[in-house]
C-alpha positions, -999 to 999 in steps of 0.1 A, spaced: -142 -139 -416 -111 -148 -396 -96 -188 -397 -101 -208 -363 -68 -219 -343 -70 -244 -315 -45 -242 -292 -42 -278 -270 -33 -260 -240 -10 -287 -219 15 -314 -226 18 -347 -208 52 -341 -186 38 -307 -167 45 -301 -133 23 -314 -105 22 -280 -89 -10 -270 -91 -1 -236 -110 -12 -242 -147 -45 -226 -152 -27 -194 -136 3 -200 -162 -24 -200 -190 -40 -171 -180 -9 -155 -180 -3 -159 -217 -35 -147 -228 -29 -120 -243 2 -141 -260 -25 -166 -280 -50 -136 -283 -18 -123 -306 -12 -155 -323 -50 -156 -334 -61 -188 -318 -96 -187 -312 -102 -220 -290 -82 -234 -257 -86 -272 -250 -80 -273 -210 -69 -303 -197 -90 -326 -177 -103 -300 -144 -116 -332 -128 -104 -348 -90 -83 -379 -105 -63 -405 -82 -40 -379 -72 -25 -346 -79 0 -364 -103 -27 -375 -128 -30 -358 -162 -65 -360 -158 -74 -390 -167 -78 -412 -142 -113 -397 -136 -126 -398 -101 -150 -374 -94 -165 -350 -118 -181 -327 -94 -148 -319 -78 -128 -293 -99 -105 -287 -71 -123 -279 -47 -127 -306 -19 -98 -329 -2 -102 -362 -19 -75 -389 -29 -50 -369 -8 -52 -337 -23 -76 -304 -28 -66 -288 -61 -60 -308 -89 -26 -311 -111 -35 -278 -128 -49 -256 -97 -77 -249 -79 -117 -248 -92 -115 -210 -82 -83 -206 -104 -102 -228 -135 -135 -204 -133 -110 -174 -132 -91 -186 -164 -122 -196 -184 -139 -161 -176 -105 -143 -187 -102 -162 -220 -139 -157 -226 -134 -121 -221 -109 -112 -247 -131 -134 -274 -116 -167 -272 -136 -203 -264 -123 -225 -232 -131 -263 -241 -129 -290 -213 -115 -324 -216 -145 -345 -208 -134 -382 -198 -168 -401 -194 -154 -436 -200 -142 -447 -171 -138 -438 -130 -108 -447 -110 -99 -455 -73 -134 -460 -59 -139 -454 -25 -152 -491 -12 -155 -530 -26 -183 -542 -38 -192 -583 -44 -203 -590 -78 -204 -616 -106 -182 -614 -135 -172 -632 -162 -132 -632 -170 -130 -625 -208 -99 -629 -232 -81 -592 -237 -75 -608 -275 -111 -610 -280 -136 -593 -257 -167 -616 -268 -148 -647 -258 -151 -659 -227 -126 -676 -201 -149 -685 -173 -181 -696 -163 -197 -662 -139 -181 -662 -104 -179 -638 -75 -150 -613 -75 -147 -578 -51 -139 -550 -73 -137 -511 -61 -168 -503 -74 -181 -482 -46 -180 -444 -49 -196 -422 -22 -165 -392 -25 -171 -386 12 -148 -353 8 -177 -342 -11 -202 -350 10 -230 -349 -12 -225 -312 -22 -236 -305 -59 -250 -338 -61 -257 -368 -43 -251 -396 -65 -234 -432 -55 -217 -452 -81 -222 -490 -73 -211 -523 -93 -244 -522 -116 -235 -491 -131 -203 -502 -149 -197 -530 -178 -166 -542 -164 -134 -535 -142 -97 -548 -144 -86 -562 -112 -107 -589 -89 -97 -576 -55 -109 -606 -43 -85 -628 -56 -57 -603 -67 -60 -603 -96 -56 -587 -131 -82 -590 -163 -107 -582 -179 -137 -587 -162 -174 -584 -176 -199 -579 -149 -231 -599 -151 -268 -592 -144 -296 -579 -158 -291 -560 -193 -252 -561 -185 -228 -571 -206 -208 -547 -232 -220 -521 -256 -240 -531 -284 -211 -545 -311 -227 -518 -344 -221 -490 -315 -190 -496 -305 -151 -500 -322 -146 -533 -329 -109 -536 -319 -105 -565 -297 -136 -582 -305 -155 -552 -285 -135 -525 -272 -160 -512 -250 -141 -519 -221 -108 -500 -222 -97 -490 -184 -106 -491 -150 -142 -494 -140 -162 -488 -171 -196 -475 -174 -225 -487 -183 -243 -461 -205 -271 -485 -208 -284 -477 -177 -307 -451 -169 -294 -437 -137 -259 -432 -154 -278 -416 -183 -300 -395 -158 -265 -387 -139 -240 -376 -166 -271 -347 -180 -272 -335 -152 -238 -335 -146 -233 -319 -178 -260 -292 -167 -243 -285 -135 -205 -278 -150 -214 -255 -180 -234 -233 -159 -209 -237 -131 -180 -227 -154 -192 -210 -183 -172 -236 -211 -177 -227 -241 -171 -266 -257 -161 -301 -249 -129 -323 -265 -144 -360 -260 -119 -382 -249 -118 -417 -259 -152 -417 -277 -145 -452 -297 -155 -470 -262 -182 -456 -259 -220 -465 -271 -222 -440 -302 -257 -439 -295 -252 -424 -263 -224 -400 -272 -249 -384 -298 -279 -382 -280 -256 -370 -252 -239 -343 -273 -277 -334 -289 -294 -331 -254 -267 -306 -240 -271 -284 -275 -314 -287 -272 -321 -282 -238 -283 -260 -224 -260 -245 -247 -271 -246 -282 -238 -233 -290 -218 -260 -275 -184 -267 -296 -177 -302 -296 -147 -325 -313 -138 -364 -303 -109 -383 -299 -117 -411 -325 -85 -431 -325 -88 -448 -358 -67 -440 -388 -85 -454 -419 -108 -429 -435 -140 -452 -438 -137 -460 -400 -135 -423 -394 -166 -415 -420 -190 -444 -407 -181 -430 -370 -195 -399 -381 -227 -410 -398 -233 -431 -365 -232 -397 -341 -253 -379 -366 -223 -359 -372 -232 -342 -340 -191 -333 -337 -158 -337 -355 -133 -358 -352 -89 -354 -347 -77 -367 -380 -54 -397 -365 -55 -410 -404 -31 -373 -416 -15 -377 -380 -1 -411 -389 10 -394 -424 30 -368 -411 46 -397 -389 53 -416 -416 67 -390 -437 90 -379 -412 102 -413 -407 107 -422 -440 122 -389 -454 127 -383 -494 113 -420 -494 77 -403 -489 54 -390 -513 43 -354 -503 22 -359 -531 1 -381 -513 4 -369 -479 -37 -363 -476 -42 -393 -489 -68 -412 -464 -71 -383 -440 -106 -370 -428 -95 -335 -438 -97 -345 -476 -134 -360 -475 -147 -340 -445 -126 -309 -439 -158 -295 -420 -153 -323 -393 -114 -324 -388 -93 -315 -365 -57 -315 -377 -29 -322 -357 9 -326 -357 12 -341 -318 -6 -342 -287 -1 -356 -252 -10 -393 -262 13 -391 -294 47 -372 -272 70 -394 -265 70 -423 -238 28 -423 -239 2 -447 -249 -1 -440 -286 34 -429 -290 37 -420 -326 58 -391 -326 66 -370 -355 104 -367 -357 117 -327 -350 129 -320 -381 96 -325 -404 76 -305 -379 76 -276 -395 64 -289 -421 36 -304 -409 24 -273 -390 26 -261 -423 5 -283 -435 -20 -274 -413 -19 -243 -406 -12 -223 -438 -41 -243 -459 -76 -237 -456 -94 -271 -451 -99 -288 -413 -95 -269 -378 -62 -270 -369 -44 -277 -333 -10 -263 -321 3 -288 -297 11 -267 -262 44 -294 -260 58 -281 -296 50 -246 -288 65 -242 -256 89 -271 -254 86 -308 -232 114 -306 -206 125 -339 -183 136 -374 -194 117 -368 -228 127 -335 -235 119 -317 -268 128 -283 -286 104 -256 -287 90 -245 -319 74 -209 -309 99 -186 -335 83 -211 -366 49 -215 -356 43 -178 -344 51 -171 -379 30 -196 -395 -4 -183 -370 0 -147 -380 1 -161 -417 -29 -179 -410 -47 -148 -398 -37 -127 -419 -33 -144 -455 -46 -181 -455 -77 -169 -473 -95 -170 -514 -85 -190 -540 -63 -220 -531 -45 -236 -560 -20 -268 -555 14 -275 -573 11 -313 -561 32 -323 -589 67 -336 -572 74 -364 -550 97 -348 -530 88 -309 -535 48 -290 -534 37 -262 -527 0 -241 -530 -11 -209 -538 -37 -189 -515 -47 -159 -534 -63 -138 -510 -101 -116 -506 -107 -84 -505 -105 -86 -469 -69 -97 -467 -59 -90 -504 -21 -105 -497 -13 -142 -515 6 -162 -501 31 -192 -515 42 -221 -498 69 -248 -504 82 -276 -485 108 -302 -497 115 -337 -475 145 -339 -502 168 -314 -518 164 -279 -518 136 -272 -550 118 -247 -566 80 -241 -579 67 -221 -612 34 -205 -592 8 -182 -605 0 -151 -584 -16 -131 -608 -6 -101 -630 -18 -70 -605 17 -81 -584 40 -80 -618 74 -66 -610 63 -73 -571 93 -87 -549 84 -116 -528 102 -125 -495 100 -159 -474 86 -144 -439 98 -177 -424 131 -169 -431 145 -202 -441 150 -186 -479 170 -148 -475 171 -146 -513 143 -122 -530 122 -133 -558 99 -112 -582 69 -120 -602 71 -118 -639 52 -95 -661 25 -124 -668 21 -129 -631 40 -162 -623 66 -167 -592 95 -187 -588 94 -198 -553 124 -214 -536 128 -240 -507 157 -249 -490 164 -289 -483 142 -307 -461 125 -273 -449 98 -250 -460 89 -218 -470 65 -190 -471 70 -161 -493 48 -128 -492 49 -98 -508 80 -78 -496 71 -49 -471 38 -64 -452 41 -60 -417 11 -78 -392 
């Protein structure tokens, strides 16, 4: 058995110069060494322009491939430079995911008239008009495509609602009218807002059967066009949970029984996160926003926090199966929609926190392991968390025991198997520099014990009954292994 590591393979502040999928394949090797075991690949989809992140969804047949909103390739590269970096990390054993954004499409191609009803942003089921005409950019024929791959046309019917009236110019948020229009079903859908169904551009309706009919065999079409191994869901709270499942269920019954799937559920409470994945069947897991929002906190708050409750209404304590942990990602970096940014110096800590314990599926951020550069620059972290993944791969493993018993100082105990028969020790302090009385067993008596981090240079050795004194320094953590080990 070897632990899973996610790698979230791009940051928010990249370069728009088309040369990312090549830089990823380029460091391969790199996170084949580190142990991580899944990529999630940013959105490979034509957006508004070959500035968007990827989502601003226009066309999900286009991977970079035909000359639509003023560019061929996308942000990241060409569709011949995706299917080349998906087959090389497939190759040396690890799994490509795609970003799948399914909850909106942006900049359509022509206006359509329609009837809407203007609704209040506060509260989505209360309404501001009586129905009137508006013309919204509803109409999407991607004539760069030119039908090739498929020869679908989005029009007005097959969305729930839009944001601008070009008719009128004019902002809101509009509900379309007409038959069996209207949001998503309140019990399927977050109910932030009232009913956030509708959260950006045009949104679509995934109560109608052509969209339904459309995204399978969309779905069909671009894992056996690229061979990806999984999908990351983005911004799965608006949308139908019905269809997300059934969606999800279809691809694994009648495609790829194999798929890997996880969802952006951006709620933070554990119950919301548990009832979401009854709902789906728990067809796929969840990013733990809930521990996300506690490493936020803590790092905010310094010695003020409780490490002793630092799990405390995360999915990862009730469904460790189903999380995926997380320190940052691109919506969490700095100057982005759900800015929540952990502050520098409790980042090691956190990645700590994920990665040298044994419960959830945890991400490095691409941002923290390489550095953000530009107005919202950031340090990289590589020397730290290189350490902490070949720890991980090598001794994160058997018994776990926690020392949970300070406010300000823990630590836990992995033990080891007789595959990787090395314990390992960890402490972290958000206050003064501590200690921790830890068993290790009597086989290592008279063993000497060194923090491979490196924060700690002095030596420690267990006593003849078996028990460790492990030392942290303040505000930092350590990570101390039998002396001599070499991965």
């Amino acid at each position: 058995m070897t632990n899973q590591l996610i790698m979230q393979a791009f940051e928010w502040y990249l370069p728009a110069d088309g040369n990312h999928w090549k830089t990823l394949k380029d460091r391969i090797f790199q996170l084949q060494e580190l142990g991580v075991s899944q990529v999630w690949l940013p959105p490979a989809f034509k957006g508004t322009g070959v500035n968007d992140v990827g989502y601003g969804i226009y066309d999900l047949f286009d991977l970079g491939e035909f000359d639509q909103n003023g560019t061929v390739i996308t942000k990241y590269g060409s569709k011949q430079d995706y299917l080349d970096l998906i087959a090389a990390l497939k190759e040396v054993g690890i799994k490509p995911l795609a970003d799948i954004v399914l909850n909106h499409k942006a900049n359509g191609d022509h206006k359509e008239r329609f009837s809407v009803i203007k609704m209040n942003p506060k509260n989505r089921q209360e309404a501001l008009t009586e129905p009137y005409d508006i013309e919204g950019w509803t109409g999407f024929d991607f004539p760069g495509r030119n039908g090739c791959y498929n020869d679908f046309k989005w029009h007005w019917y097959h969305f729930t609602g839009l944001d601008y009236d070009a008719k009128h110019n004019e902002t809101g948020i509009y509900m379309i009218t007409g038959d069996n229009k209207g949001w998503a079903d309140n019990d399927l859908i977050d109910d932030e807002n009232g009913n956030f169904d509708y959260l950006m551009y045009n949104d679509l309706d995934f109560k109608h059967p052509e969209v339904i009919r459309h995204l399978n065999d969309w779905a069909k079409w671009f894992i056996e066009t690229t061979g990806i191994e999984g999908f990351r869901l983005d911004a799965v709270k608006h949308i139908d949970s019905y269809f997300i499942q059934t969606f999800v269920n279809d691809i694994r019954t009648k495609i790829k029984s194999d798929l890997v799937v996880f969802g952006e559920y951006w709620k933070s409470d554990q119950e919301s996160m548990e009832a979401y994945l009854e709902a789906t069947n728990e067809q796929f897991a969840l990013v733990d926003v809930g521990l996300h929002m506690n490493f936020f906190n803590a790092s905010h708050q310094g010695r003020d926090f409780d490490l002793t409750s630092i799990f405390e209404g995360s999915l990862v304590a009730i469904k460790p199966d189903f999380a995926v942990t997380f320190v940052e990602n691109h919506d969490t970096q700095r100057g982005q929609a759900l800015e929540s940014t952990v502050e520098e110096w409790f980042k090691p800590l956190a990645y700590g926190l994920i990665l040298l314990r044994q419960e959830g599926n945890p991400c490095l951020f691409y941002g923290d392991y390489y550095g953000i550069f530009g107005d919202f620059a950031q340090e990289s972290f590589k020397d730290v968390l290189d350490k902490m993944a070949l720890l991980r791969k090598h001794t994160v493993y058997g018994k776990q025991v926690d020392y949970f018993d300070h406010a300000n100082c823990i630590a836990w105990m992995c033990l080891g198997d007789e595959e990787h028969p090395y314990p390992l020790a960890v402490i972290l302090s958000n206050g003064d520099e501590g200690w921790k009385h830890v068993e290790v067993g009597k086989a290592f008596a008279g063993q000497t014990f060194v923090d491979y981090l490196g924060h700690c240079l002095e030596k420690v050795t267990v006593t003849e009954d078996g028990w460790l004194d492990v030392k942290v320094e303040a505000a930092s953590i350590s990570a101390w292994i039998p002396e001599g080990i070499v991965f």
